[in-house]
C-alpha positions in Angstrom: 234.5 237.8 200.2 232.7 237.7 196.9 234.3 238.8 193.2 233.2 238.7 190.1 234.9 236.7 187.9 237.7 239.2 186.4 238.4 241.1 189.9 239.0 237.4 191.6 241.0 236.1 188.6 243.0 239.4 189.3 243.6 239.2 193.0 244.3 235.5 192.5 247.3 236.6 190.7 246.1 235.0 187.2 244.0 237.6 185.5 242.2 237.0 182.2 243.6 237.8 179.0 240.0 238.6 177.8 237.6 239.3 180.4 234.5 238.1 177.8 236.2 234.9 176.4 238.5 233.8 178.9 238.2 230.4 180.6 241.2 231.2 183.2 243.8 233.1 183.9 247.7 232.4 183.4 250.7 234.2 184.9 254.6 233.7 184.9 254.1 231.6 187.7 250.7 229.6 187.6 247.3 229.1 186.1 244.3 229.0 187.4 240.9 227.6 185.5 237.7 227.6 185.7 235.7 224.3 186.3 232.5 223.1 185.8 230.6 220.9 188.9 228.8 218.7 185.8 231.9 218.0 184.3 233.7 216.8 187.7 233.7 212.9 188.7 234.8 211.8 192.1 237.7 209.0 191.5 238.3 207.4 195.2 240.3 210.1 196.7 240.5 212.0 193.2 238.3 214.8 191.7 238.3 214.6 187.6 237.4 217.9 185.8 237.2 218.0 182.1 238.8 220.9 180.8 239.7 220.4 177.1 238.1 218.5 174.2 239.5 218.4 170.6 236.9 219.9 168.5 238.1 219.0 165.0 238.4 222.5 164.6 235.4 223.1 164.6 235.0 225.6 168.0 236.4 228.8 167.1 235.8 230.6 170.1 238.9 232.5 171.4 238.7 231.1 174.7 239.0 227.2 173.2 242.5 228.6 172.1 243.3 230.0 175.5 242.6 226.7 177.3 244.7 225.0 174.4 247.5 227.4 175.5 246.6 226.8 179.5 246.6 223.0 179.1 250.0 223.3 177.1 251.5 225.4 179.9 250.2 222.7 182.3 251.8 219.8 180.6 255.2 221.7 180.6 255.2 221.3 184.7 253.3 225.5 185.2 251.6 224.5 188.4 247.7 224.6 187.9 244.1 225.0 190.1 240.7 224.7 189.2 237.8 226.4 190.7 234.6 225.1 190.5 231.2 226.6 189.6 228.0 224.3 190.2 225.5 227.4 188.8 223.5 226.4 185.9 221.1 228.5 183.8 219.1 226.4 181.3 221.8 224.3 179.3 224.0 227.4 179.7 227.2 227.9 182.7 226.6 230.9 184.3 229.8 231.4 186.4 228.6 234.4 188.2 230.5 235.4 191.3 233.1 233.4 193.3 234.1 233.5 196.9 237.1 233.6 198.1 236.2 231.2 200.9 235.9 227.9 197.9 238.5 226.1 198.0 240.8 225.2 194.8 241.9 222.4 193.3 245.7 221.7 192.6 245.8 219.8 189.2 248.0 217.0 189.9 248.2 215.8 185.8 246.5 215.6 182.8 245.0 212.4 181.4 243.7 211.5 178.3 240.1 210.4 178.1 239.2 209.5 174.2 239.0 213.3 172.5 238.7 215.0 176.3 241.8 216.5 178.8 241.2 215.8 181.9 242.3 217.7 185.5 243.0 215.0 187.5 243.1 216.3 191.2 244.1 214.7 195.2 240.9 215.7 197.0 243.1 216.3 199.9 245.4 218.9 198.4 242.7 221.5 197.8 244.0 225.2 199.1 242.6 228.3 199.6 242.6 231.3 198.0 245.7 233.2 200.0 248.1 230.4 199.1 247.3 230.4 195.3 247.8 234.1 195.5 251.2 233.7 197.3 252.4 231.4 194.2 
């Protein structure tokens, strides 16, 4: 089944905080984030998704907080999953809907890579969208 992205991030158990900035969604018990396919890497038997840079301060967007906060909660042991979007519109991510059916990533740690966080994921722990919604 499809959702869009606020009705999935709710059934998944992780709504958004704000359905126009929001780049995931974070409950008492997990988060879940959304990914970008350009900004995954294949490591061996690991997937690598970027999912923070440190801007200087310069991005101001609300949802660059809200990952800060995400990636904070992930560091502290919150367990975490990534879904992935591969749609593109010009230089521009257009999420659009997401099917219960994709898989998820379970974010096994964070690494640093110069000024970017990165999800750094076992391939062969992706779940589905029941058992994240069981968490």
């Amino acid at each position: 089944m499809k959702y869009n992205q606020s009705t999935y991030f709710t059934r998944i158990g992780a709504p958004y905080t704000n359905i126009r900035n929001s780049w995931g969604g974070e409950s008492k018990t997990k988060i879940v984030l959304k990914g970008w396919a350009d900004e995954a890497v294949r490591e061996g038997e690991h997937q690598a998704v970027m999912i923070d840079w440190d801007s200087n301060g310069a991005d101001k967007r609300i949802g660059y907080y809200e990952r800060k906060r995400h990636v904070d909660s992930i560091q502290d042991g919150k367990p975490a999953f990534i879904i992935l979007s591969s749609n593109k519109v010009s230089e521009h991510v257009k999420f659009g809907n997401i099917d219960t059916n994709t898989p998820l990533l379970c974010i096994d740690r964070l690494e640093q890579r110069g000024n970017e966080t990165w999800a750094i994921c076992q391939l062969a722990d992706r779940t589905s969208f029941k058992v994240v919604k069981m968490i």
